[in-house]
DOTOR-289572 format. One record per atom (N, C-alpha, C, O): residue in one letter; atom name; y, z, x; residue number from 0. Coordinates in Angstrom, 1 decimal, always signed. Atoms other than C-alpha are relative to their C-alpha. Last residue first. Layout:
N
[site "a"; "CA"; [Y; Z; X]; NUM]
...
END
This chain:
107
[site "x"; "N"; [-1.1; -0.1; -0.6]; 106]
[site "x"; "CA"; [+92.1; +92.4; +132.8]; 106]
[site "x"; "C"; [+0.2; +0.2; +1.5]; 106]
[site "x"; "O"; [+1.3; +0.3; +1.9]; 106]
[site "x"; "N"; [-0.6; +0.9; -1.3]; 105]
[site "x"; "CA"; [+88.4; +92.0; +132.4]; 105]
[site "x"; "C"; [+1.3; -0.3; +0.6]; 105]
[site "x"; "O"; [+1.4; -1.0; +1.7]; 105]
[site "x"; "N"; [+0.4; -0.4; -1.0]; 104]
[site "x"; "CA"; [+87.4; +94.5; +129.6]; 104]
[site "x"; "C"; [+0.4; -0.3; +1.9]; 104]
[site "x"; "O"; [+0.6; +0.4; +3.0]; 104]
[site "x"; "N"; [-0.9; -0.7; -0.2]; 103]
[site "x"; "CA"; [+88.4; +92.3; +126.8]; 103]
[site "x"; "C"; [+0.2; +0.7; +1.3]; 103]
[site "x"; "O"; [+1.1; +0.3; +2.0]; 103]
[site "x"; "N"; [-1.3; +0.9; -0.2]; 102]
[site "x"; "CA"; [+85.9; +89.5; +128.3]; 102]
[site "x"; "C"; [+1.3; +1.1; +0.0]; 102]
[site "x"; "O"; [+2.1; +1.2; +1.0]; 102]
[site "x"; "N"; [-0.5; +0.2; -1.0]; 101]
[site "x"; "CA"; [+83.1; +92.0; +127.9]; 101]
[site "x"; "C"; [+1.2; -0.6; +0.9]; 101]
[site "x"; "O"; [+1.7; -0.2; +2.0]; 101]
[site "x"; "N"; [+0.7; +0.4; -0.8]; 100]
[site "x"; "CA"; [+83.8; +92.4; +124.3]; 100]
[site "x"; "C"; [+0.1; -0.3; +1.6]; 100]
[site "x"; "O"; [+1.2; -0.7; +2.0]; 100]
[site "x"; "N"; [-0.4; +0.6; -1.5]; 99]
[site "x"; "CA"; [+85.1; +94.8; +122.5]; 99]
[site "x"; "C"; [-1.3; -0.5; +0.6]; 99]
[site "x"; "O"; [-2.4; -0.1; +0.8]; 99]
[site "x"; "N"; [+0.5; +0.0; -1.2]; 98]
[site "x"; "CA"; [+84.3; +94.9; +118.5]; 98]
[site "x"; "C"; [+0.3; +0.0; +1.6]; 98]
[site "x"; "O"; [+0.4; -1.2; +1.8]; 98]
[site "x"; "N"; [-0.1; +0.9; -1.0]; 97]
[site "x"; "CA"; [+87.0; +96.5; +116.5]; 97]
[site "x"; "C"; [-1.1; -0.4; +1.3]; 97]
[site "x"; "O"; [-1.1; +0.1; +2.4]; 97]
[site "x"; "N"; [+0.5; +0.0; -1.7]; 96]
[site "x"; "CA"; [+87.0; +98.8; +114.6]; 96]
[site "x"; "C"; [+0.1; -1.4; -0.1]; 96]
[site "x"; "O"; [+0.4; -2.1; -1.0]; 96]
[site "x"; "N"; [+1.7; +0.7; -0.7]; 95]
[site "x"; "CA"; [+88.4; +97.9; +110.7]; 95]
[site "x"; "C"; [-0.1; +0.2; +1.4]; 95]
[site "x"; "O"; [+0.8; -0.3; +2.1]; 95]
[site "x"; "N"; [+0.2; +0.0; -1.3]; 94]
[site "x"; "CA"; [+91.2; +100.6; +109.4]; 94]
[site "x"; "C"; [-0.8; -1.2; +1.0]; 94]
[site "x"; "O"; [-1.1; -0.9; +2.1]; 94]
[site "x"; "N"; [-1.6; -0.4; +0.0]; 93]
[site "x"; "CA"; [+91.6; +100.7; +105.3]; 93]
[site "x"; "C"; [+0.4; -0.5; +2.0]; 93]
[site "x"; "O"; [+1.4; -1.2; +2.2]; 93]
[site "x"; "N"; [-0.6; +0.9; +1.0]; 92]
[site "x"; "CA"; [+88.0; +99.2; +104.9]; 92]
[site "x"; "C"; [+1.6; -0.1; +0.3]; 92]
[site "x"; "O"; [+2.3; -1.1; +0.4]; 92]
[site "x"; "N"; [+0.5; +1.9; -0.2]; 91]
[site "x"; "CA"; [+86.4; +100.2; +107.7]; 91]
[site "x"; "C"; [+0.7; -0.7; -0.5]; 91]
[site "x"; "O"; [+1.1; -1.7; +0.0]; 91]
[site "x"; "N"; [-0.8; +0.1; -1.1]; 90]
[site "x"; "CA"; [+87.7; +104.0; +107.1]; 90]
[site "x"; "C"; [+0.5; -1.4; +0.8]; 90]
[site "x"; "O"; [+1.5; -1.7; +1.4]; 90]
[site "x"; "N"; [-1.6; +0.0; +0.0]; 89]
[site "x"; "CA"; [+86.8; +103.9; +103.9]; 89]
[site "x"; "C"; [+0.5; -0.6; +1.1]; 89]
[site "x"; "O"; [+1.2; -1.6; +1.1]; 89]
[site "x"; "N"; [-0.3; +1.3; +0.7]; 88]
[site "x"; "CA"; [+83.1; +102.5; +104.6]; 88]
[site "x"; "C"; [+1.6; +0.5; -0.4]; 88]
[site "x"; "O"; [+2.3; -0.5; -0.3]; 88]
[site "x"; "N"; [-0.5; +1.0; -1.1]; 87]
[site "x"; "CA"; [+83.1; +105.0; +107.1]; 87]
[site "x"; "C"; [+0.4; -1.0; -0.5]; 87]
[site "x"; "O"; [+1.2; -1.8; +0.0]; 87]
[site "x"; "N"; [-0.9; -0.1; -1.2]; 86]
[site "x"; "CA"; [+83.6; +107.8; +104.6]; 86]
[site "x"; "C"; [+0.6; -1.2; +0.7]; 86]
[site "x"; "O"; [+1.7; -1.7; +0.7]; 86]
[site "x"; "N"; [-1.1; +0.4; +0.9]; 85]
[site "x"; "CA"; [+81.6; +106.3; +101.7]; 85]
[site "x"; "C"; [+1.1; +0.2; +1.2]; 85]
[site "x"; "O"; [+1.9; -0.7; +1.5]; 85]
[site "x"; "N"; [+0.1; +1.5; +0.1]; 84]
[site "x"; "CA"; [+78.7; +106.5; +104.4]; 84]
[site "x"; "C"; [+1.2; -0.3; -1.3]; 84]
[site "x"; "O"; [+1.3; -1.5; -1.5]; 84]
[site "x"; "N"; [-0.4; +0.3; -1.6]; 83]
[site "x"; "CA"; [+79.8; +110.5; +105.4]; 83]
[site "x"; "C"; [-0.3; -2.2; +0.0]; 83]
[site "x"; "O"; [+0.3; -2.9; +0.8]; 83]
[site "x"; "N"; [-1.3; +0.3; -0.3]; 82]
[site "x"; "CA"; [+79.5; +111.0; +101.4]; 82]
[site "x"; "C"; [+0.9; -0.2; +1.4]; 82]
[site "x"; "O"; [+2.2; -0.2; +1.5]; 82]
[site "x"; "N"; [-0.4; +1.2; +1.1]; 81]
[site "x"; "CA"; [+75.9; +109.7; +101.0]; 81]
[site "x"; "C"; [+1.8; -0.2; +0.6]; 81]
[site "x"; "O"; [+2.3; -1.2; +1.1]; 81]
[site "x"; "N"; [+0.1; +1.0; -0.4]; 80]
[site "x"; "CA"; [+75.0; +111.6; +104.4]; 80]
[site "x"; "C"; [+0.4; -0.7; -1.1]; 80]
[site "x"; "O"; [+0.7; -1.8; -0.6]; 80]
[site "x"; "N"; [-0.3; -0.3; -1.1]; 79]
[site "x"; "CA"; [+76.7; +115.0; +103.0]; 79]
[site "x"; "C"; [-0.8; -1.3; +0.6]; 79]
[site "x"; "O"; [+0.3; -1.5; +1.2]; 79]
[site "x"; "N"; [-1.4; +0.3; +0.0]; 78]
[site "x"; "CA"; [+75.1; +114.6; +99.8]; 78]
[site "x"; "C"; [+0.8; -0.9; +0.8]; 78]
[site "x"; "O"; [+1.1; -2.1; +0.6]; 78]
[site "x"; "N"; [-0.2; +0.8; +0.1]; 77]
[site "x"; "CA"; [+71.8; +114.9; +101.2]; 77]
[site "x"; "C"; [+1.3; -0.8; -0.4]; 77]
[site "x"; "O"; [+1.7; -1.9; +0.0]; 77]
[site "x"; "N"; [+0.1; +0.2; -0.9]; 76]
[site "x"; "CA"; [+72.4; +118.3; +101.7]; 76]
[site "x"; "C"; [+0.2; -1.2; +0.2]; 76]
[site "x"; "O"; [+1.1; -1.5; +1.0]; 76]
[site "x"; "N"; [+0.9; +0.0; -0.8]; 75]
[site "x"; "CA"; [+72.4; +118.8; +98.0]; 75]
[site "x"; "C"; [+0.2; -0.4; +1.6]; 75]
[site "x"; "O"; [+0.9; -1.4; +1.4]; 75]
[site "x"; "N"; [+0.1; +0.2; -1.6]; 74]
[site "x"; "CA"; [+75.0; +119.4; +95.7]; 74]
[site "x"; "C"; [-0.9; +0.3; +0.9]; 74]
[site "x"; "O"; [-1.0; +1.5; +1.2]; 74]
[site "x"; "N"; [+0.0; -0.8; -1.1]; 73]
[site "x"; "CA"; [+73.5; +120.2; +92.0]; 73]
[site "x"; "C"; [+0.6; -0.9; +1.5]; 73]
[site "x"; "O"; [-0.1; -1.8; +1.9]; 73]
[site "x"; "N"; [+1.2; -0.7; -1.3]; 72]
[site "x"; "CA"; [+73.0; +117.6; +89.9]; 72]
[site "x"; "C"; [+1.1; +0.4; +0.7]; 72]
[site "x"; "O"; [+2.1; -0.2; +0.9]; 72]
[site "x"; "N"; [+0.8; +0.7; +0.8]; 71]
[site "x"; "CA"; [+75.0; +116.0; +86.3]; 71]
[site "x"; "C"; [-1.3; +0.4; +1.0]; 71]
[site "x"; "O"; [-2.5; +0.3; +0.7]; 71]
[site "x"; "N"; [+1.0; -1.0; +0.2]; 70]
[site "x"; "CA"; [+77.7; +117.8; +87.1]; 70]
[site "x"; "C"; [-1.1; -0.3; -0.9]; 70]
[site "x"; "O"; [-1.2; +0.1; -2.0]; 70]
[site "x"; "N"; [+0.6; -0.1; +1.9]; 69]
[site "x"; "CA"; [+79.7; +114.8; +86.2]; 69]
[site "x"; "C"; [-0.3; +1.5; +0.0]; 69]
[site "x"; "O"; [+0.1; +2.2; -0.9]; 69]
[site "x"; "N"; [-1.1; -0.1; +0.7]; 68]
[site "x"; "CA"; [+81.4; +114.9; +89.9]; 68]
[site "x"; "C"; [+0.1; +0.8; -1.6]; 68]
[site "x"; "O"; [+0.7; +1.6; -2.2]; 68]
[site "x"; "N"; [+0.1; -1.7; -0.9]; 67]
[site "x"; "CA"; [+77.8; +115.5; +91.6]; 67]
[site "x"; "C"; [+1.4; +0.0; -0.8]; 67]
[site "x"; "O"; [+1.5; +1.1; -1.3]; 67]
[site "x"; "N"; [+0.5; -0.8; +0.4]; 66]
[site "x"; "CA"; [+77.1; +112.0; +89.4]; 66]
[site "x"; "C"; [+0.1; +2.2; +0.4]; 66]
[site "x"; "O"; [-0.3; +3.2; -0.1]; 66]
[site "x"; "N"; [-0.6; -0.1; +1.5]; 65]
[site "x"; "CA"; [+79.8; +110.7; +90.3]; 65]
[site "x"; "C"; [-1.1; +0.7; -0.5]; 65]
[site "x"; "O"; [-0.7; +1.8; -0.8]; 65]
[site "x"; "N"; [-0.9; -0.8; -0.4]; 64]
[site "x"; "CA"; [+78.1; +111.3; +94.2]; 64]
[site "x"; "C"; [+1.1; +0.1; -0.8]; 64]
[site "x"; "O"; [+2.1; +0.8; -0.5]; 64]
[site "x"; "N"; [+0.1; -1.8; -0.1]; 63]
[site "x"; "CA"; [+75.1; +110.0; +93.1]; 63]
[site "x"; "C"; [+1.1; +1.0; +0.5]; 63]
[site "x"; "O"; [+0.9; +2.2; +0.7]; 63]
[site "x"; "N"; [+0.5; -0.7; +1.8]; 62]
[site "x"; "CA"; [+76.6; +106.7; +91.7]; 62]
[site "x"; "C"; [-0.4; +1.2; +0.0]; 62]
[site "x"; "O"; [-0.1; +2.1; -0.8]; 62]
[site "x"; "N"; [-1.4; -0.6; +0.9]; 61]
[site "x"; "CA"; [+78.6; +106.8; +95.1]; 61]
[site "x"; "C"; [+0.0; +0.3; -1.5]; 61]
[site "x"; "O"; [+0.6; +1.0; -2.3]; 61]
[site "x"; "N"; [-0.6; -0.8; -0.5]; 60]
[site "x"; "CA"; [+75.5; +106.2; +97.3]; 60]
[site "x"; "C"; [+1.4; +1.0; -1.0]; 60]
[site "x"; "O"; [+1.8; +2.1; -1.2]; 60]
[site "x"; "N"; [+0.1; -1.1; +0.6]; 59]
[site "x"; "CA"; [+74.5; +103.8; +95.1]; 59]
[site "x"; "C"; [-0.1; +1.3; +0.7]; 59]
[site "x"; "O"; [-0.9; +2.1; +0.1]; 59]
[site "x"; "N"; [+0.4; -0.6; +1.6]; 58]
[site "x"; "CA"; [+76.7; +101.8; +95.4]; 58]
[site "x"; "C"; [-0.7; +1.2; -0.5]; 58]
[site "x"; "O"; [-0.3; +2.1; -1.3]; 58]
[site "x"; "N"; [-1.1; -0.6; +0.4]; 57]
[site "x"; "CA"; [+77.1; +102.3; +99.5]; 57]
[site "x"; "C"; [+0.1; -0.1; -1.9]; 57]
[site "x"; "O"; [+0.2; +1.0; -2.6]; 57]
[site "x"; "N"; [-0.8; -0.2; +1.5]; 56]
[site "x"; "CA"; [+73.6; +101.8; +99.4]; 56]
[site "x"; "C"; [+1.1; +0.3; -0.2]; 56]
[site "x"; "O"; [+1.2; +1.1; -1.1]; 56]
[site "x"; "N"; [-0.4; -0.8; +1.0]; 55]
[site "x"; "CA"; [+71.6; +101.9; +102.6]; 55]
[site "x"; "C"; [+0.8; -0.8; -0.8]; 55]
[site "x"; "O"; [+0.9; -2.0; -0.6]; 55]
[site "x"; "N"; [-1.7; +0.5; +0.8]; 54]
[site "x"; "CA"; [+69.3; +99.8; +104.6]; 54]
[site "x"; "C"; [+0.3; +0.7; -0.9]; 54]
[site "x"; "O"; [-0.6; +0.8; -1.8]; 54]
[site "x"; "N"; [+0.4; +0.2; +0.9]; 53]
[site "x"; "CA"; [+66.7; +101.3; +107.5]; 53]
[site "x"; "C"; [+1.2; -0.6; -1.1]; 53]
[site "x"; "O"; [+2.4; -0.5; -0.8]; 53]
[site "x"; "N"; [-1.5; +0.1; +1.0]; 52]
[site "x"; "CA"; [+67.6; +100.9; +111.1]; 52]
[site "x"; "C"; [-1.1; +0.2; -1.4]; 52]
[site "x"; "O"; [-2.3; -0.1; -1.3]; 52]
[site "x"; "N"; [+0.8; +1.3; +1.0]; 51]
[site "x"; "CA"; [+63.7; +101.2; +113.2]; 51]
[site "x"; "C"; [+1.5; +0.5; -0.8]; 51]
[site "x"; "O"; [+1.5; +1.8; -1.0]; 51]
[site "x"; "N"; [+0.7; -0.7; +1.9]; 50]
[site "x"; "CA"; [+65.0; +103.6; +116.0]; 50]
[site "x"; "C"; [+0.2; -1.3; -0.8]; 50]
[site "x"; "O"; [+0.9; -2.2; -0.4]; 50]
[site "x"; "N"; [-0.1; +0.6; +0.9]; 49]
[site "x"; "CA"; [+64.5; +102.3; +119.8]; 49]
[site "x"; "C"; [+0.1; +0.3; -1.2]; 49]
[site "x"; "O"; [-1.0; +0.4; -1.7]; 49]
[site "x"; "N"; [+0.6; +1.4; +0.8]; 48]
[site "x"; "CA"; [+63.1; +104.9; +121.7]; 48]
[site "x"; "C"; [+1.4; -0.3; -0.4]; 48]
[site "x"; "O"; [+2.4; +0.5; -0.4]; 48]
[site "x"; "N"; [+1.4; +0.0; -1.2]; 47]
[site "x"; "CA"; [+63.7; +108.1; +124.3]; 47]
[site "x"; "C"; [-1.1; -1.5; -0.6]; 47]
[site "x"; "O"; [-2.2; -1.9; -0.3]; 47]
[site "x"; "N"; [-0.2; +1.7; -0.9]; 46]
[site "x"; "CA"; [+67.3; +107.7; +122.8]; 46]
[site "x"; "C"; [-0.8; -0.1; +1.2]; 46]
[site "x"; "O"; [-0.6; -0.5; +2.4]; 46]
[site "x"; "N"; [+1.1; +0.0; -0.8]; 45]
[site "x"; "CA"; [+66.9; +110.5; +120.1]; 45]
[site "x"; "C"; [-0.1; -1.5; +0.8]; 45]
[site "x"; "O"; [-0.4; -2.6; +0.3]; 45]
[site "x"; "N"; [-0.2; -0.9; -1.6]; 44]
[site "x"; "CA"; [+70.1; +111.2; +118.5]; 44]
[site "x"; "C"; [-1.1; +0.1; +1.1]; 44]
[site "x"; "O"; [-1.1; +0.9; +2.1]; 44]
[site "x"; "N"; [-1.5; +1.1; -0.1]; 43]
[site "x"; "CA"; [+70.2; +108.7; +115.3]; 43]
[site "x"; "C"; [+0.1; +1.0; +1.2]; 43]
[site "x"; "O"; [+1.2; +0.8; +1.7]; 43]
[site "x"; "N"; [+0.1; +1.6; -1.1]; 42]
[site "x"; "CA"; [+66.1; +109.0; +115.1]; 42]
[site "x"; "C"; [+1.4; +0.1; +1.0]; 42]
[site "x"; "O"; [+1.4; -0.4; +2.1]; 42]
[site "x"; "N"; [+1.3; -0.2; -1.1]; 41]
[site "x"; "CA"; [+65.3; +112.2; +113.2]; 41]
[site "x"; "C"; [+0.6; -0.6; +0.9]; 41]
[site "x"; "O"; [+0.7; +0.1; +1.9]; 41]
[site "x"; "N"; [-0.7; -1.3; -0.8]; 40]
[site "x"; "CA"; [+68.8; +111.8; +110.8]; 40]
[site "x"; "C"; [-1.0; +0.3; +1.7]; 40]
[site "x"; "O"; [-0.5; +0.5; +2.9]; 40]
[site "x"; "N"; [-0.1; -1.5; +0.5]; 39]
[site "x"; "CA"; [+67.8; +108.4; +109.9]; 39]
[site "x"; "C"; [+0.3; +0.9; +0.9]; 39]
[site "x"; "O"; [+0.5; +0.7; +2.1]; 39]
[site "x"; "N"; [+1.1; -1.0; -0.7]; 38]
[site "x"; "CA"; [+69.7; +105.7; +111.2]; 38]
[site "x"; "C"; [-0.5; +1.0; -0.4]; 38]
[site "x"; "O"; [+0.3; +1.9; -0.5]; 38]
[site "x"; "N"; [+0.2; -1.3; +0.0]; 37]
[site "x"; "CA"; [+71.4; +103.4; +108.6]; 37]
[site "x"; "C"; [-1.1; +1.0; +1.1]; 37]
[site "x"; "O"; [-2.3; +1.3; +0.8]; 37]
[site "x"; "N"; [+0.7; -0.9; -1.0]; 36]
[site "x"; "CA"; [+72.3; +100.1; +108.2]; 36]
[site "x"; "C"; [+0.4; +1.5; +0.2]; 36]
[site "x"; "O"; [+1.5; +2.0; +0.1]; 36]
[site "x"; "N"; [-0.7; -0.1; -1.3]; 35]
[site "x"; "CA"; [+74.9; +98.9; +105.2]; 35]
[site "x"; "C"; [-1.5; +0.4; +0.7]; 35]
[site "x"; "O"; [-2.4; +0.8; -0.1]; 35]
[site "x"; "N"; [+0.8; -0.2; -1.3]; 34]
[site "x"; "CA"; [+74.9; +97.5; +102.4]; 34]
[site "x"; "C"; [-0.2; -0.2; +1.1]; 34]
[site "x"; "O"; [-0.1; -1.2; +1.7]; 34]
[site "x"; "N"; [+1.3; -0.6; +1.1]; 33]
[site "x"; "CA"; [+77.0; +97.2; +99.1]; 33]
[site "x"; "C"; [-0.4; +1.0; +1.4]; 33]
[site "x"; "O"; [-0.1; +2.2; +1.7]; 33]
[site "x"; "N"; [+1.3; -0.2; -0.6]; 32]
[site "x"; "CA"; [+80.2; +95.8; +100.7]; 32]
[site "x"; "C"; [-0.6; +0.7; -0.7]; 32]
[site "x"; "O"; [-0.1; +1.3; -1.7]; 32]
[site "x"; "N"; [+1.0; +1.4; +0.3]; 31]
[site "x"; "CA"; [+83.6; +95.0; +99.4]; 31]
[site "x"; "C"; [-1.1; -0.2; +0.6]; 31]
[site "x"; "O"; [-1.2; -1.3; +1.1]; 31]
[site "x"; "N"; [+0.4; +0.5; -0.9]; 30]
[site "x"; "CA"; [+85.4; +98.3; +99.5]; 30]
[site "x"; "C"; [-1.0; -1.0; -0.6]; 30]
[site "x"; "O"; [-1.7; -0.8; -1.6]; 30]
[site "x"; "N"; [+1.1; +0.5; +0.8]; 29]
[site "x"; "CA"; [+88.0; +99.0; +96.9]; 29]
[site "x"; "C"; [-0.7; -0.6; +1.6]; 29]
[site "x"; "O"; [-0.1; -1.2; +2.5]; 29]
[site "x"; "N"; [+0.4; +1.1; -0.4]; 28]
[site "x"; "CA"; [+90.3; +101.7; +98.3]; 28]
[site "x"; "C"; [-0.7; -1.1; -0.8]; 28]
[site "x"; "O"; [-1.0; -0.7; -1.9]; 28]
[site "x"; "N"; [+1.1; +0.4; -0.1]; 27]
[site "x"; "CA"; [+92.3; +104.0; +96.3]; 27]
[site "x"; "C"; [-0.6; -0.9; +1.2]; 27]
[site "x"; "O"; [+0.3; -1.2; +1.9]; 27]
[site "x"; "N"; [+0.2; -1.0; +1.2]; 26]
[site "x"; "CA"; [+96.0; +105.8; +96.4]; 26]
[site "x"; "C"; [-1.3; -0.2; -0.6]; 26]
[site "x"; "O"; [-1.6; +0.6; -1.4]; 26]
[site "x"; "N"; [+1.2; +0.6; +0.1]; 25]
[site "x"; "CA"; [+97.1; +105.3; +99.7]; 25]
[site "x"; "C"; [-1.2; +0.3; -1.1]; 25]
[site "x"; "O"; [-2.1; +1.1; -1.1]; 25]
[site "x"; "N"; [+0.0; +0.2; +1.2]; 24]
[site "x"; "CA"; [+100.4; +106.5; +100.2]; 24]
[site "x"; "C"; [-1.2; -0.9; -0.8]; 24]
[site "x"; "O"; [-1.0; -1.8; -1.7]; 24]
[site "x"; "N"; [-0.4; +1.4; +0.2]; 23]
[site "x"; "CA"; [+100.4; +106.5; +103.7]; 23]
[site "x"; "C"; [-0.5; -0.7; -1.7]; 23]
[site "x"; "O"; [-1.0; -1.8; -2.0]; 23]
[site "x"; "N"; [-1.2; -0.1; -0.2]; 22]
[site "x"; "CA"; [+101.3; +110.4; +103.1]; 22]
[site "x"; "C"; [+0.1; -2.0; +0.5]; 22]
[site "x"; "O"; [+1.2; -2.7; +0.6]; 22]
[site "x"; "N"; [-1.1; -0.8; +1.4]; 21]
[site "x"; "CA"; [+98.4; +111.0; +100.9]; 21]
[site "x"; "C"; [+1.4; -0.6; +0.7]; 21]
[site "x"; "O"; [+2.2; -1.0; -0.1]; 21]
[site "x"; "N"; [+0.0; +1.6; +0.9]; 20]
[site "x"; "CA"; [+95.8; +108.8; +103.5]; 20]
[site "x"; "C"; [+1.3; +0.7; -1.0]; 20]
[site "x"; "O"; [+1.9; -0.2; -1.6]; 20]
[site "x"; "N"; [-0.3; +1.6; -0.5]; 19]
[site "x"; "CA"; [+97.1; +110.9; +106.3]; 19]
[site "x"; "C"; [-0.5; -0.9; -1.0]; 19]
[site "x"; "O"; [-0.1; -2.1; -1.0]; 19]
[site "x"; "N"; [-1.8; +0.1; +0.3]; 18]
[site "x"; "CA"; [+97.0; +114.2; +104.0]; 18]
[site "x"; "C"; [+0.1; -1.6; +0.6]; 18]
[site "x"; "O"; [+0.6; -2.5; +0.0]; 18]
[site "x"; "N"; [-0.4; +0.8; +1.4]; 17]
[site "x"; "CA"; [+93.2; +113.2; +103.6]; 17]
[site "x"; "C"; [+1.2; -0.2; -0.2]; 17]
[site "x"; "O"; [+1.7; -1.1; -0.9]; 17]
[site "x"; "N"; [+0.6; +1.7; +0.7]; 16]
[site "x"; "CA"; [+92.5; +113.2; +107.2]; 16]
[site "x"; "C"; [+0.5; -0.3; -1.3]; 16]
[site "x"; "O"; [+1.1; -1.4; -1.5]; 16]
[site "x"; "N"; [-0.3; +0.8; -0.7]; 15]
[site "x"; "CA"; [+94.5; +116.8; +107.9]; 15]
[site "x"; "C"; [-0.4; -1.7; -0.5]; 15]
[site "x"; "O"; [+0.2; -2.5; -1.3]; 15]
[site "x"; "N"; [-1.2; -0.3; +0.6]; 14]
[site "x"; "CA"; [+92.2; +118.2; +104.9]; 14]
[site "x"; "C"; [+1.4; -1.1; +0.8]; 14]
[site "x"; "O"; [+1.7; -2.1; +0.3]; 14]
[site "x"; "N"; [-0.2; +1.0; +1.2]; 13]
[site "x"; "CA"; [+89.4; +117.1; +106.4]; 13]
[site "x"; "C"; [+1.1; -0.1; -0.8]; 13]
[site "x"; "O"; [+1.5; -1.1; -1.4]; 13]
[site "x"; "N"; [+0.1; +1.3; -0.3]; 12]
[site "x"; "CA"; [+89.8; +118.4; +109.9]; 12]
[site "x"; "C"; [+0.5; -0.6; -1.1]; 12]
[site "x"; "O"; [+1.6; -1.2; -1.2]; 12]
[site "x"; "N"; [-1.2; +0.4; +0.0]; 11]
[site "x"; "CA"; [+90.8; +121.8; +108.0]; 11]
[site "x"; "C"; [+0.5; -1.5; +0.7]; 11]
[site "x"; "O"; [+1.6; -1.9; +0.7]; 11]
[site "x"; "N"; [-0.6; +0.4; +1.0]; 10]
[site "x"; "CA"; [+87.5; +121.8; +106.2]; 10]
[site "x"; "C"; [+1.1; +0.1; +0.4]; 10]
[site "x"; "O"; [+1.8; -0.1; -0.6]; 10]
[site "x"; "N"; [+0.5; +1.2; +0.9]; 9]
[site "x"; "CA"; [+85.4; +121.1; +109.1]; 9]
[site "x"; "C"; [+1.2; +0.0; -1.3]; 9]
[site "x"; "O"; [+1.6; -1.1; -1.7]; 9]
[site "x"; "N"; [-0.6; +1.2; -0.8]; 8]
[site "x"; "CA"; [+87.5; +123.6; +111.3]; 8]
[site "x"; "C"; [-0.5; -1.1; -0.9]; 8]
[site "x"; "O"; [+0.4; -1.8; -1.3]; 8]
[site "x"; "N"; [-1.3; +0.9; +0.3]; 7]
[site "x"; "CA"; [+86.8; +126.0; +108.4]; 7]
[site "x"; "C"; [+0.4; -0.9; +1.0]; 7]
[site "x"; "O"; [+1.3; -1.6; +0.6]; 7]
[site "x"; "N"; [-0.8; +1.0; +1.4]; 6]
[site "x"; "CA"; [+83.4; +125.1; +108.1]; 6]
[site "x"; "C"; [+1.3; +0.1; +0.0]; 6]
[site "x"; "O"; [+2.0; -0.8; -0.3]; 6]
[site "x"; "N"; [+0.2; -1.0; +1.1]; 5]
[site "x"; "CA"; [+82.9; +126.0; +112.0]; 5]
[site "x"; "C"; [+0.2; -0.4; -1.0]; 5]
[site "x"; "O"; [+1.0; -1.4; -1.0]; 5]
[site "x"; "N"; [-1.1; +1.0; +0.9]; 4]
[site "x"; "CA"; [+81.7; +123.3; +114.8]; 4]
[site "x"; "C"; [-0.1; +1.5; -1.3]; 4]
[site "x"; "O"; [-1.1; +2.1; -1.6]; 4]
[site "x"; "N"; [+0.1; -0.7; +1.1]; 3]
[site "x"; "CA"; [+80.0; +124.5; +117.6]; 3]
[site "x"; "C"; [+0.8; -0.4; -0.8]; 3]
[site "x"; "O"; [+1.8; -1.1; -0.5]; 3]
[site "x"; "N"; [-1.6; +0.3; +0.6]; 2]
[site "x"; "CA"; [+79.0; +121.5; +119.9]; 2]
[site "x"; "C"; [+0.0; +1.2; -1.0]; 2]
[site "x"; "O"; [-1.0; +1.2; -1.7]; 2]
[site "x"; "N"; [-0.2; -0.3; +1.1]; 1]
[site "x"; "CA"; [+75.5; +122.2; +121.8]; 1]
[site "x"; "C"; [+1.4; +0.3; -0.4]; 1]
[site "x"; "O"; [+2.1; +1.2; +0.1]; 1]
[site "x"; "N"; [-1.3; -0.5; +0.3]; 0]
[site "x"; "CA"; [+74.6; +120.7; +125.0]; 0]
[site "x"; "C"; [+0.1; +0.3; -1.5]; 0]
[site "x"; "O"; [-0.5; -0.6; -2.1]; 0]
END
């Protein structure tokens, strides 16, 4: 199956998103975590194995992504997973999931 996705849907998704933090008046986060698990790209859609997690950097994830601020380098592809892990760690932070467990389930 293949999902098409266009940049402007991507950039009017995001837009949408950011207004909902603008309009709950949400003017930083501070997230209290460093590190996190990580699937590389190869792995995180292939479920003919097990993928080996490796551990990321929300720190320094966001020193290279002040640095792309600074203009201090070029935007890279890589980006784009730094700032998809600043993401969830937002989202975490302001929102936290929720494990379910079997038990919930049992109504």
């Amino acid at each position: 199956m293949t999902i098409r996705i266009t940049v402007d849907e991507i950039k009017l998704i995001f837009e949408l998103l950011f207004q909902r933090i603008k309009d709950d008046q949400i003017e930083f986060v501070d997230v209290k975590t460093d590190f996190y698990w990580l699937i590389t790209s190869d792995e995180w859609s292939n479920f003919d194995f097990s993928p080996e997690a490796v551990v990321g950097s929300l720190v320094d994830d966001w020193d290279s992504l002040q640095e792309v601020l600074e203009s201090k380098h070029i935007v890279t592809y890589l980006d784009y997973e730094r700032f998809a892990s600043i993401l969830r760690a937002t989202s975490e932070t302001i929102a936290p999931s929720k494990k379910k467990s079997v038990e919930d389930n049992s109504d």
